[in-house]
N, CA, C and O atoms as a Maestro MAE file, in Angstrom:
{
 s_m_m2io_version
 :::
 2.0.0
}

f_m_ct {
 s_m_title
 :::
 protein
 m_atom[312] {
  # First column is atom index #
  i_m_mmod_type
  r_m_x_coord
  r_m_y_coord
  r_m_z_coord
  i_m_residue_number
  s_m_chain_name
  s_m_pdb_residue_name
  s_m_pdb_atom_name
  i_m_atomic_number
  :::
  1 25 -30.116 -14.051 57.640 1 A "UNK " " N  " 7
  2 3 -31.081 -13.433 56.748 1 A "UNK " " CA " 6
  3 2 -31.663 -12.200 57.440 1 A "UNK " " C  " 6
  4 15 -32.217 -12.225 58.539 1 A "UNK " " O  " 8
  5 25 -31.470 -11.067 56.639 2 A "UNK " " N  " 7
  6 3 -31.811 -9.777 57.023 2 A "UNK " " CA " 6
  7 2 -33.804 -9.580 57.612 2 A "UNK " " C  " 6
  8 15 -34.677 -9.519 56.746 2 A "UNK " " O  " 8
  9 25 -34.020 -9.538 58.537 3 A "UNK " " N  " 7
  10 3 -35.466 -8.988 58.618 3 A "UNK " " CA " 6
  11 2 -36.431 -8.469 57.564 3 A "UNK " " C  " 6
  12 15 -35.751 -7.675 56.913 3 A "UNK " " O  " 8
  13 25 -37.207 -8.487 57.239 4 A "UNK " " N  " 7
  14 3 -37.967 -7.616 56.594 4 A "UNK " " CA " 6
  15 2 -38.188 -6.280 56.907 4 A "UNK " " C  " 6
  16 15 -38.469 -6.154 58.099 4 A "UNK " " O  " 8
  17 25 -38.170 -5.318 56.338 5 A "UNK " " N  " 7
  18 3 -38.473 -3.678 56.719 5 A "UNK " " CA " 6
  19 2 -39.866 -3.816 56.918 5 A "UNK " " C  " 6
  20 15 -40.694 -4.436 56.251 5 A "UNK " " O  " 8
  21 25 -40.016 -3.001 58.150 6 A "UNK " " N  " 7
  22 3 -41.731 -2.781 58.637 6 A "UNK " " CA " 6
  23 2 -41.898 -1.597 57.606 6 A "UNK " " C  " 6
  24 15 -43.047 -1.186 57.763 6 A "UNK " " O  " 8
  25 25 -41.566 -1.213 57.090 7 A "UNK " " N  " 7
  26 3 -41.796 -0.063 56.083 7 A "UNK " " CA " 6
  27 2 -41.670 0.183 54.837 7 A "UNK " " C  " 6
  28 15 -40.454 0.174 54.643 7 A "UNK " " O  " 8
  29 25 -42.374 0.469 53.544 8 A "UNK " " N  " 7
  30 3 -41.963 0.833 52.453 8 A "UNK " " CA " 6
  31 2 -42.240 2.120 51.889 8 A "UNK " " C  " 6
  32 15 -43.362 2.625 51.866 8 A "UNK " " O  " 8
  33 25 -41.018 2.732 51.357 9 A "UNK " " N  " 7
  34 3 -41.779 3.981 50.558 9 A "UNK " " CA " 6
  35 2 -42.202 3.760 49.310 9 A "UNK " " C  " 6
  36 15 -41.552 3.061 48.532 9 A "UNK " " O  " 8
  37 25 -43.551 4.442 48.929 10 A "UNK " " N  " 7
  38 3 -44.073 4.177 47.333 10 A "UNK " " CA " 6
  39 2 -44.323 5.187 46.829 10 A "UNK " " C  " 6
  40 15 -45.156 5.943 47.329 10 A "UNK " " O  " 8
  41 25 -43.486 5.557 45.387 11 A "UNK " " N  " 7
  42 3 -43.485 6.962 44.723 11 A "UNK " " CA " 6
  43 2 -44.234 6.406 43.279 11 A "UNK " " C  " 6
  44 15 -44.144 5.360 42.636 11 A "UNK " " O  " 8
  45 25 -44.917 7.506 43.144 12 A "UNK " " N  " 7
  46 3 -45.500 7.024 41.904 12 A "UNK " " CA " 6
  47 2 -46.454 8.790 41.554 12 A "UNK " " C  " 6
  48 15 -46.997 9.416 42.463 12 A "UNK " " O  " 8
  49 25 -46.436 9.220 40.207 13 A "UNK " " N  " 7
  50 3 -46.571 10.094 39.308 13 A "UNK " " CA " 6
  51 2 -48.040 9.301 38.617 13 A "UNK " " C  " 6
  52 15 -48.227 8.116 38.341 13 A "UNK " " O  " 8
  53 25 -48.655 10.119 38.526 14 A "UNK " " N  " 7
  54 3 -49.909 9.924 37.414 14 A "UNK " " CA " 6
  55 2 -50.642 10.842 36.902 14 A "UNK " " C  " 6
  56 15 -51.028 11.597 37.795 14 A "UNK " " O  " 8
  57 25 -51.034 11.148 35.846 15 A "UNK " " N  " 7
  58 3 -51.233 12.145 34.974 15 A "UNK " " CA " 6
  59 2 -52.267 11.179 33.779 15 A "UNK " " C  " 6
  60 15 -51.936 10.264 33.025 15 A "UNK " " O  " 8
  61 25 -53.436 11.758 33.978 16 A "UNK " " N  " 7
  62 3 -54.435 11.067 33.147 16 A "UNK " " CA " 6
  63 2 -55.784 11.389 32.972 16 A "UNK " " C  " 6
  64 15 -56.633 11.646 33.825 16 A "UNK " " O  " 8
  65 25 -55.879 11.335 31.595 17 A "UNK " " N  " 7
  66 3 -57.454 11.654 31.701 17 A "UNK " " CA " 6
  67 2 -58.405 10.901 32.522 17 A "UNK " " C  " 6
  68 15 -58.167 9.764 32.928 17 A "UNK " " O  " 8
  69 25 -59.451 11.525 32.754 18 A "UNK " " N  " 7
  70 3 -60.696 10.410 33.520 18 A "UNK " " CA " 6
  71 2 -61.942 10.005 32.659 18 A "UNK " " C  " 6
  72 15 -62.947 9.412 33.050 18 A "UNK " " O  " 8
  73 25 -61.659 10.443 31.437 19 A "UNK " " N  " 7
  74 3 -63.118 10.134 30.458 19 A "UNK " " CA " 6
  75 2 -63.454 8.533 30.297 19 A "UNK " " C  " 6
  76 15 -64.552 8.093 29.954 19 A "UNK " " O  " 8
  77 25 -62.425 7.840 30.576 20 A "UNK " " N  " 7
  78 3 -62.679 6.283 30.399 20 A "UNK " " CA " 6
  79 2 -63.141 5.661 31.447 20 A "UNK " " C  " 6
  80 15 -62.148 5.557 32.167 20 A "UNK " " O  " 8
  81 25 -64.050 5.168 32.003 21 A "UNK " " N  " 7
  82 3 -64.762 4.318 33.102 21 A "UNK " " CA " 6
  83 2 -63.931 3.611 33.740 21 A "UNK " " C  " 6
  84 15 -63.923 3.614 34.971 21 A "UNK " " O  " 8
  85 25 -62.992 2.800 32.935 22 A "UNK " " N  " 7
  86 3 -61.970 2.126 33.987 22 A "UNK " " CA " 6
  87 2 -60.820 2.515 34.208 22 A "UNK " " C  " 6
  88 15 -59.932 1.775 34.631 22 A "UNK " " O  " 8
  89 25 -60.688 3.686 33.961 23 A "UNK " " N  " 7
  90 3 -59.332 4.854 34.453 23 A "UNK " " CA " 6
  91 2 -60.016 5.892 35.766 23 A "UNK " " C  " 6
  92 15 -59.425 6.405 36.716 23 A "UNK " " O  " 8
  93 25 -61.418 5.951 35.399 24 A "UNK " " N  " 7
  94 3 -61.765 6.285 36.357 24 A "UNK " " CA " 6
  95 2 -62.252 5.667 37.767 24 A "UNK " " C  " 6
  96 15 -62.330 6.227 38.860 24 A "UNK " " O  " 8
  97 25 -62.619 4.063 37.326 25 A "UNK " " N  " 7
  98 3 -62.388 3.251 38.558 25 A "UNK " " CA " 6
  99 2 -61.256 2.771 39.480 25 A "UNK " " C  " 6
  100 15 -61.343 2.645 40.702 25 A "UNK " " O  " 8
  101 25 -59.886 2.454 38.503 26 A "UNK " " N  " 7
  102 3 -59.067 2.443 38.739 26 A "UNK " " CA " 6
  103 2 -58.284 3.741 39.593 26 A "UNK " " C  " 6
  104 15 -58.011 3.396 40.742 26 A "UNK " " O  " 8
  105 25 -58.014 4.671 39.377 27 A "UNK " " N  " 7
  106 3 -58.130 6.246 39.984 27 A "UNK " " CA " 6
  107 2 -59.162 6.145 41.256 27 A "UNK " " C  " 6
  108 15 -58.629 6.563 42.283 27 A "UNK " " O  " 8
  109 25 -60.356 5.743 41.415 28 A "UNK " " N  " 7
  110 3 -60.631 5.478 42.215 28 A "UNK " " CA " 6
  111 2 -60.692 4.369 43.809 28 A "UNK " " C  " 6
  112 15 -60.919 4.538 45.007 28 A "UNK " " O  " 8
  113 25 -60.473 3.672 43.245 29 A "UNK " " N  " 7
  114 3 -60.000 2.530 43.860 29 A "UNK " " CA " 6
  115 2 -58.586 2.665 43.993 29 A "UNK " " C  " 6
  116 15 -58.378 1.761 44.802 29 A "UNK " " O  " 8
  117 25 -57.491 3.161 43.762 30 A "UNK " " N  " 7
  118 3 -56.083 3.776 44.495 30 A "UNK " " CA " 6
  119 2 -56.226 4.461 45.651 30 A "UNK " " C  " 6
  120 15 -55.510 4.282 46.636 30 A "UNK " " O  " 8
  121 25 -57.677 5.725 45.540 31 A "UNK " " N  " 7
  122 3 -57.727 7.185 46.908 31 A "UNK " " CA " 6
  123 2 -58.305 5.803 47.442 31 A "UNK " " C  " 6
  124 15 -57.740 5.666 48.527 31 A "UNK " " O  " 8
  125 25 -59.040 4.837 47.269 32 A "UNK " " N  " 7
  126 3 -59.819 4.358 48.401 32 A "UNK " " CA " 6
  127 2 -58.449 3.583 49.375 32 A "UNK " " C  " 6
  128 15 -58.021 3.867 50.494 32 A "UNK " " O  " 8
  129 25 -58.162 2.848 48.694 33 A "UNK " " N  " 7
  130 3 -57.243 1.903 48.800 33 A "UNK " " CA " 6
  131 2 -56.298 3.067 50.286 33 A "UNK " " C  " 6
  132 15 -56.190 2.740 51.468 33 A "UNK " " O  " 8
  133 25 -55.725 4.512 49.565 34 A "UNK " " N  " 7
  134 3 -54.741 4.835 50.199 34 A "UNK " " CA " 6
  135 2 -55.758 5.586 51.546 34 A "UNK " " C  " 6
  136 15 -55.279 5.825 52.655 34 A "UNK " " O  " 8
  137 25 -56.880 5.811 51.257 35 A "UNK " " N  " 7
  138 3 -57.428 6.212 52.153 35 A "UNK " " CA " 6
  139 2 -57.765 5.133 53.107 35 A "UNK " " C  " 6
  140 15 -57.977 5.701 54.178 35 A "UNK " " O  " 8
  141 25 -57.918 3.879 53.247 36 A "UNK " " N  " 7
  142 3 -57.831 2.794 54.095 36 A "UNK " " CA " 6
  143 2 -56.701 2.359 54.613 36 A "UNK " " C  " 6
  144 15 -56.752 1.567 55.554 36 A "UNK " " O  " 8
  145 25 -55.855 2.657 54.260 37 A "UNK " " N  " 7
  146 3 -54.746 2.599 54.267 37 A "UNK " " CA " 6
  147 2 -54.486 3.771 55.674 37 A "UNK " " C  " 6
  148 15 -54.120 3.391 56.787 37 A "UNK " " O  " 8
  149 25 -54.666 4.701 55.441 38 A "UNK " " N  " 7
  150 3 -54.319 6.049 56.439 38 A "UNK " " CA " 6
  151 2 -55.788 5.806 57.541 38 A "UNK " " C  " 6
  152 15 -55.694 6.191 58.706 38 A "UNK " " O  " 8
  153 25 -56.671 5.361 57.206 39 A "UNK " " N  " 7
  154 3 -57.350 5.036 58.477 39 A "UNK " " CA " 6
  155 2 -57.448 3.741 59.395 39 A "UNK " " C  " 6
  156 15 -58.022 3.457 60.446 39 A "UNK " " O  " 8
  157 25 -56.689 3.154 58.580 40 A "UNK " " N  " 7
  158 3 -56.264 1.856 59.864 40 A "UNK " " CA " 6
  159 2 -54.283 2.193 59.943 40 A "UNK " " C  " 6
  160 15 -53.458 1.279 59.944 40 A "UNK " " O  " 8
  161 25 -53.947 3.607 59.998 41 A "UNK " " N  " 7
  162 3 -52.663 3.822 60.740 41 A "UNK " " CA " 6
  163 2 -51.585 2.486 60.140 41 A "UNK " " C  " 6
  164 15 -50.831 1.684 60.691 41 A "UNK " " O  " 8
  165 25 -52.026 2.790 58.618 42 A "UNK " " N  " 7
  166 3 -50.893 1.988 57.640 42 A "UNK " " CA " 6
  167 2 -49.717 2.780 56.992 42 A "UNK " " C  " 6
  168 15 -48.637 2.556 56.445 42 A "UNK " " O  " 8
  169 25 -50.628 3.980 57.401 43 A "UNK " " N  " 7
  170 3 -49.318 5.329 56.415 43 A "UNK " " CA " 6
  171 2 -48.951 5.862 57.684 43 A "UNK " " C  " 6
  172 15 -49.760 6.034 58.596 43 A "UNK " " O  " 8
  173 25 -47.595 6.153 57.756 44 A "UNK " " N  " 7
  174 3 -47.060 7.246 58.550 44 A "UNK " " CA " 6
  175 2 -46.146 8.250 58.174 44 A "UNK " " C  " 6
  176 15 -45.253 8.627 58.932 44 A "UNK " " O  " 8
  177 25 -46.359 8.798 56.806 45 A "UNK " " N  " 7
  178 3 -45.634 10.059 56.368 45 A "UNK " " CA " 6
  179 2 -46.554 10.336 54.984 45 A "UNK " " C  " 6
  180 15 -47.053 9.410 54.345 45 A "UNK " " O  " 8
  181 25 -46.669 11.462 54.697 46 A "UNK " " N  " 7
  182 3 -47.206 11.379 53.241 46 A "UNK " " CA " 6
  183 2 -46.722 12.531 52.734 46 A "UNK " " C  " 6
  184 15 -46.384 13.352 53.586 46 A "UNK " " O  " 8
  185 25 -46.610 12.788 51.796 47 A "UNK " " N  " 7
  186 3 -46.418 13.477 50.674 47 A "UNK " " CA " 6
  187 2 -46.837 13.638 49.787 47 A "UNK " " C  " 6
  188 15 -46.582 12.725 49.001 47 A "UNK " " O  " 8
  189 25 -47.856 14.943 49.110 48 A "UNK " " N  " 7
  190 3 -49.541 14.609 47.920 48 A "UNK " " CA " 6
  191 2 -48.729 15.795 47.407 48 A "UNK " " C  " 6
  192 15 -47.915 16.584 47.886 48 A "UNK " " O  " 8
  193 25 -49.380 15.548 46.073 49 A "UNK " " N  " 7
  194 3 -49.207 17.259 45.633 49 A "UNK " " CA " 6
  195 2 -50.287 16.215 44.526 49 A "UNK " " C  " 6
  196 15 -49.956 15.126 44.057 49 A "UNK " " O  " 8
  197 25 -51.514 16.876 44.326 50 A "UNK " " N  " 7
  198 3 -52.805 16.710 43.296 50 A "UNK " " CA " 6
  199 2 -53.012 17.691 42.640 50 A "UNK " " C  " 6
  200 15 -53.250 18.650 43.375 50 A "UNK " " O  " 8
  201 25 -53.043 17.947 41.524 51 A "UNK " " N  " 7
  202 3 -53.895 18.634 40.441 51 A "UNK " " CA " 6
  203 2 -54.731 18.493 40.034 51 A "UNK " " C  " 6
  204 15 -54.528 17.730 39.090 51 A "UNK " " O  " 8
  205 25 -56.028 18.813 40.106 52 A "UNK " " N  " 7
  206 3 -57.208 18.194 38.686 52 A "UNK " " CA " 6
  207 2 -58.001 19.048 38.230 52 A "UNK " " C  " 6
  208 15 -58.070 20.217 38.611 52 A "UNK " " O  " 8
  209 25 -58.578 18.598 37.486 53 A "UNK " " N  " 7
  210 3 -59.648 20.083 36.787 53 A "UNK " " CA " 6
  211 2 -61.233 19.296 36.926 53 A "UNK " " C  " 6
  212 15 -61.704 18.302 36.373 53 A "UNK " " O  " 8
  213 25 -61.901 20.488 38.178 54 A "UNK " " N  " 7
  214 3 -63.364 19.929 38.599 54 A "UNK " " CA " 6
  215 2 -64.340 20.475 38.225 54 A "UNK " " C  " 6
  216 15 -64.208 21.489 37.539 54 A "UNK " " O  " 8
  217 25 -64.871 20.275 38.358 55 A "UNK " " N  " 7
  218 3 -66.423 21.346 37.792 55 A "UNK " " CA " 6
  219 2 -66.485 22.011 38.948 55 A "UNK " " C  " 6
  220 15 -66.333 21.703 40.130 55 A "UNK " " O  " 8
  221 25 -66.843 23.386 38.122 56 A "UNK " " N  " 7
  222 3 -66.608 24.643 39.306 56 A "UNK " " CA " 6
  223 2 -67.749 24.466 40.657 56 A "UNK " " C  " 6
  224 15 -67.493 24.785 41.818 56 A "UNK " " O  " 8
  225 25 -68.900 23.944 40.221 57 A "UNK " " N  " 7
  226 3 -69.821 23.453 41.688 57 A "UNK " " CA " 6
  227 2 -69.348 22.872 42.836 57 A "UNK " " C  " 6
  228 15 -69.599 23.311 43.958 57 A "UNK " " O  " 8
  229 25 -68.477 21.618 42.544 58 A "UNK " " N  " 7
  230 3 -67.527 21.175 44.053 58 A "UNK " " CA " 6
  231 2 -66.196 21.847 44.105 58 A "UNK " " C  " 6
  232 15 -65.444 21.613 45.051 58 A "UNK " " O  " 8
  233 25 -65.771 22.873 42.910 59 A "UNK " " N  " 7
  234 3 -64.485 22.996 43.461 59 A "UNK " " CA " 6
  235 2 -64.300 23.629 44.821 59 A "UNK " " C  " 6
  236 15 -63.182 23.597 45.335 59 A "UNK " " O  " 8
  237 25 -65.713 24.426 45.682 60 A "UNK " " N  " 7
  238 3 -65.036 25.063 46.565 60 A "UNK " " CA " 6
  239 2 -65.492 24.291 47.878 60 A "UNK " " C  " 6
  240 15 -65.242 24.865 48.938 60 A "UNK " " O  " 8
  241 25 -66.236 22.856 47.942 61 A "UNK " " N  " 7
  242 3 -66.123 22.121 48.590 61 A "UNK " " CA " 6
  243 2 -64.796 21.391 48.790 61 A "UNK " " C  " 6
  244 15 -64.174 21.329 49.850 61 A "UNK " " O  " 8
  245 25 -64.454 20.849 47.625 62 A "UNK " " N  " 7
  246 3 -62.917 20.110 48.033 62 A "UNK " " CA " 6
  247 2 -61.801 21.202 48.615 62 A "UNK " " C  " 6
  248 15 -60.970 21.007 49.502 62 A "UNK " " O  " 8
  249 25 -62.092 22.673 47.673 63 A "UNK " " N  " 7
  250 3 -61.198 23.185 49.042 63 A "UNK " " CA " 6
  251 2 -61.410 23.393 50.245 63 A "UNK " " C  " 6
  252 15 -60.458 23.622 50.992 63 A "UNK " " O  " 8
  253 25 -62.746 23.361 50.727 64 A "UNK " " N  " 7
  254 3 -63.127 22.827 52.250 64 A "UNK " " CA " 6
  255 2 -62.266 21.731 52.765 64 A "UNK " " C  " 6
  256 15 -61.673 21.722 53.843 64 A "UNK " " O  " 8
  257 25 -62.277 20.831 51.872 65 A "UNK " " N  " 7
  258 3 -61.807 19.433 52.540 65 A "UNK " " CA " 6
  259 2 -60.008 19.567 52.624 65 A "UNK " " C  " 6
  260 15 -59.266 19.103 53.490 65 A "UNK " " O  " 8
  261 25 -59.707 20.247 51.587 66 A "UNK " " N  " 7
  262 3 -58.135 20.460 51.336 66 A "UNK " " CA " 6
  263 2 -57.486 21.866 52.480 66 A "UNK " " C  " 6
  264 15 -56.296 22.029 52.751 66 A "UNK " " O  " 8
  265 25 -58.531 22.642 52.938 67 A "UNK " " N  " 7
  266 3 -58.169 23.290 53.916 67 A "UNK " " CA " 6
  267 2 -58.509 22.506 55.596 67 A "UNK " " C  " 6
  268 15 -58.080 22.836 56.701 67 A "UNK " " O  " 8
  269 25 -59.031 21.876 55.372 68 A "UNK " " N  " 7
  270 3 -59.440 20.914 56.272 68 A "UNK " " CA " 6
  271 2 -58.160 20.149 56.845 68 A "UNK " " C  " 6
  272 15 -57.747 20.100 58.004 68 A "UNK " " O  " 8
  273 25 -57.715 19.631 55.808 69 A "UNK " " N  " 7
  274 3 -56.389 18.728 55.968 69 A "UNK " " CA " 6
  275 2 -55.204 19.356 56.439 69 A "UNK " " C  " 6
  276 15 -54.224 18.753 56.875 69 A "UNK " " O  " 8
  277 25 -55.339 20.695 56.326 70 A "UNK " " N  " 7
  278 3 -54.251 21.348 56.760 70 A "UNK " " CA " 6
  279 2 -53.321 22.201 56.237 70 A "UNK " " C  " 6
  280 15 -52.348 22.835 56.647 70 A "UNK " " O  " 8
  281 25 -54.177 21.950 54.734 71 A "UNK " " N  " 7
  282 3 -52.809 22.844 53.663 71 A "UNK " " CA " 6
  283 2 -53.561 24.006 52.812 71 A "UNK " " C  " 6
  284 15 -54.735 23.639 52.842 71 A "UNK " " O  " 8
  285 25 -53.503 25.218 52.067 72 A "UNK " " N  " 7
  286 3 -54.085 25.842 51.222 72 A "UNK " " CA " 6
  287 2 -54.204 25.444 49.868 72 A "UNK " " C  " 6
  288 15 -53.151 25.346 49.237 72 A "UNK " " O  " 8
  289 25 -55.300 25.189 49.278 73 A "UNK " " N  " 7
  290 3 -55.427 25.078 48.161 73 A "UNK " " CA " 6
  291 2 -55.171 26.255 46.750 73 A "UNK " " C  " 6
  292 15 -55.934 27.221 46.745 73 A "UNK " " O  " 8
  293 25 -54.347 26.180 45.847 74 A "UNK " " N  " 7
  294 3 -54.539 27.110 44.830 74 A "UNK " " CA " 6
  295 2 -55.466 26.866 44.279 74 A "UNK " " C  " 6
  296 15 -55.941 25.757 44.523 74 A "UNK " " O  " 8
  297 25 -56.249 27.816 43.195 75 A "UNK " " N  " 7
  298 3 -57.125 27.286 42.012 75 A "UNK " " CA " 6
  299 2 -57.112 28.338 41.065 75 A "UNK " " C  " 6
  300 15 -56.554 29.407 41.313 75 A "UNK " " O  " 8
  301 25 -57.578 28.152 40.205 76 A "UNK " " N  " 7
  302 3 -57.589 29.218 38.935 76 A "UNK " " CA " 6
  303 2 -59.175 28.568 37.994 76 A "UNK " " C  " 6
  304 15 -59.593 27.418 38.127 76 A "UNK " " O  " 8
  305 25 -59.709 29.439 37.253 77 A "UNK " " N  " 7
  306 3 -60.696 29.359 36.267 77 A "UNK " " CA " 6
  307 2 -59.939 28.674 35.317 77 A "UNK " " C  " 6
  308 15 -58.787 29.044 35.089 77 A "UNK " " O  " 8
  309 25 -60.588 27.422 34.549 78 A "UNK " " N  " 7
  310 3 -59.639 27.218 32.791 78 A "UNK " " CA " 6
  311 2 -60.576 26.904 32.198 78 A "UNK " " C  " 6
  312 15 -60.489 26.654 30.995 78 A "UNK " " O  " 8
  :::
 }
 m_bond[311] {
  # First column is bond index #
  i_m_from
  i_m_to
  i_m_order
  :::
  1 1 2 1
  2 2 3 1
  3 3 4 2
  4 3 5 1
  5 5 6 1
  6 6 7 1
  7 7 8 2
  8 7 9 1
  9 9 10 1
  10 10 11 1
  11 11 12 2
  12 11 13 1
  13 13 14 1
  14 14 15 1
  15 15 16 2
  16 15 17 1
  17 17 18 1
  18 18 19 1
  19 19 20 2
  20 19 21 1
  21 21 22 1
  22 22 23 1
  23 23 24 2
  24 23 25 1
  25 25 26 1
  26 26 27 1
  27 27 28 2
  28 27 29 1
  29 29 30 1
  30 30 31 1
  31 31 32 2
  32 31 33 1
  33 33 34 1
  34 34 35 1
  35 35 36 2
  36 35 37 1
  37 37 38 1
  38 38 39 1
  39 39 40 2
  40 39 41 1
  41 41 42 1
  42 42 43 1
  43 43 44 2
  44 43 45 1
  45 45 46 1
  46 46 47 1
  47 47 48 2
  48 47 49 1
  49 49 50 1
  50 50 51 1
  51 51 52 2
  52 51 53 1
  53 53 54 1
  54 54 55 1
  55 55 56 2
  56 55 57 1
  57 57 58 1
  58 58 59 1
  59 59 60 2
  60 59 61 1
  61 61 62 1
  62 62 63 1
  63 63 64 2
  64 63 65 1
  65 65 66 1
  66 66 67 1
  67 67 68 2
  68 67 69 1
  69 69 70 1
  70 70 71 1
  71 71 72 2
  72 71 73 1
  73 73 74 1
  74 74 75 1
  75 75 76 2
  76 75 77 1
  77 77 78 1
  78 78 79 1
  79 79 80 2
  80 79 81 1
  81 81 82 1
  82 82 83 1
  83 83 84 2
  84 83 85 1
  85 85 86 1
  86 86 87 1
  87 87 88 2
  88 87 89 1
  89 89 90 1
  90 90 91 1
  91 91 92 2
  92 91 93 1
  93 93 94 1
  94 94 95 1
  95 95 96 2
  96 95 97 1
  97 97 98 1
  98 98 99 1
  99 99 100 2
  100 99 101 1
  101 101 102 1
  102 102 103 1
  103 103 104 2
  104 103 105 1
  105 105 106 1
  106 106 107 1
  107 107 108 2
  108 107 109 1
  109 109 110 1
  110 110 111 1
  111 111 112 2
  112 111 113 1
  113 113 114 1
  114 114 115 1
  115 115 116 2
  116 115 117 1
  117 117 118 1
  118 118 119 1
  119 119 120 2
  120 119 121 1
  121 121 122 1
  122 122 123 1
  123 123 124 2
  124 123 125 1
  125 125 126 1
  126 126 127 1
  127 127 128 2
  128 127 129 1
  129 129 130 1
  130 130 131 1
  131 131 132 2
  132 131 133 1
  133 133 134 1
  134 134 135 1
  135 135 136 2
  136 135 137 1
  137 137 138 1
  138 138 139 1
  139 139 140 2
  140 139 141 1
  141 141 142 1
  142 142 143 1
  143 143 144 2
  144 143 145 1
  145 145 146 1
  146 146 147 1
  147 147 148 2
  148 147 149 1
  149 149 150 1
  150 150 151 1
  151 151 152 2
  152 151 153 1
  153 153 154 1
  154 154 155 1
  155 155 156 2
  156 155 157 1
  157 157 158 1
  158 158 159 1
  159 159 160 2
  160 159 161 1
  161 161 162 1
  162 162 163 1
  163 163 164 2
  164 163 165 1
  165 165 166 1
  166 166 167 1
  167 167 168 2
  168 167 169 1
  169 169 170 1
  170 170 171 1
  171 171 172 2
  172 171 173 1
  173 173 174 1
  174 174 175 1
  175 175 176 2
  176 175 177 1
  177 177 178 1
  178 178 179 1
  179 179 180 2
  180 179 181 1
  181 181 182 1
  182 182 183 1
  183 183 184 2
  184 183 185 1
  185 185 186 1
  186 186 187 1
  187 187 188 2
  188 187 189 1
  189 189 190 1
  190 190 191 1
  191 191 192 2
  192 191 193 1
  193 193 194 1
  194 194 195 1
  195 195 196 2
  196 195 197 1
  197 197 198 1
  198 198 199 1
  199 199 200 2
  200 199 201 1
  201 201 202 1
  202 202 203 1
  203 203 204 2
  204 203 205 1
  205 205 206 1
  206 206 207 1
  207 207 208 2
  208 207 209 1
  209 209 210 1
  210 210 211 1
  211 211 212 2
  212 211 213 1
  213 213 214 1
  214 214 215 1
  215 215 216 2
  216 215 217 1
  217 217 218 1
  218 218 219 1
  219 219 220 2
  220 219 221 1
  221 221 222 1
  222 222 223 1
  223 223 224 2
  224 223 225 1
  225 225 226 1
  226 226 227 1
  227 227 228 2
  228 227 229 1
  229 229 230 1
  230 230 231 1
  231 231 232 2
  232 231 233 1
  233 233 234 1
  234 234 235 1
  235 235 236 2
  236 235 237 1
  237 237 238 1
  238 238 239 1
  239 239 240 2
  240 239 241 1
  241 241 242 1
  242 242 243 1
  243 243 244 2
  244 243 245 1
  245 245 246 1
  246 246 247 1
  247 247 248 2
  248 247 249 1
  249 249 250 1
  250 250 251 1
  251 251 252 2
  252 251 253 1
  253 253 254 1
  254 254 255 1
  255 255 256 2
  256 255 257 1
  257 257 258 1
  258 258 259 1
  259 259 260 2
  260 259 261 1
  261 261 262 1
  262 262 263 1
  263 263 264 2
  264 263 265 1
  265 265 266 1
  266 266 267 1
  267 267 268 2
  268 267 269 1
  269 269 270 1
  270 270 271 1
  271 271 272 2
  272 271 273 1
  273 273 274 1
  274 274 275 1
  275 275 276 2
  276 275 277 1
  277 277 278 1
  278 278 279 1
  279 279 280 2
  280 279 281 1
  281 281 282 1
  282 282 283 1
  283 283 284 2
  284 283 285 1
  285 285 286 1
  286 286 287 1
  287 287 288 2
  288 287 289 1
  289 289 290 1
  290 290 291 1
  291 291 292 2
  292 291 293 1
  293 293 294 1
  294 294 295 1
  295 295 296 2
  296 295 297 1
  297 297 298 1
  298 298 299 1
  299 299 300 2
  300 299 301 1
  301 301 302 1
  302 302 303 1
  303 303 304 2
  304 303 305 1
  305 305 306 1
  306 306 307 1
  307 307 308 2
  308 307 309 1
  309 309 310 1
  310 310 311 1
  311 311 312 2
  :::
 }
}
């Protein structure tokens, strides 16, 4: 009987509004989840590509945080 893989890859696409409370908990509780995940050294590769549409007051905080991480953020007015 073959070992178990110390590793899995998980691909997954989501595209959704957030006006519903439990789309938005749910959505939330995934970043937490993957963010616990990457701070107890559970992830070792990642691959993000995020879109969302914020209210222009934090948008130029999260690109703090998104230049932070290491990558440039695009943005546009809509």
């Amino acid at each position: 009987m073959p070992a178990p893989a110390a590793e899995r890859e998980i691909a997954f696409s989501l595209m959704t509004s957030m006006a519903d409370s439990d789309t938005r908990d749910g959505v939330r509780r995934l970043l937490l989840d993957l963010s616990n995940a990457a701070d107890d050294g559970k992830i070792s590769w990642a691959q993000v590509q995020i879109k969302v549409v914020v209210a222009s007051d934090v948008a130029d905080e999260l690109g703090a945080d998104i230049r932070a991480a290491g990558t440039a953020p695009s943005s546009r007015d809509v």
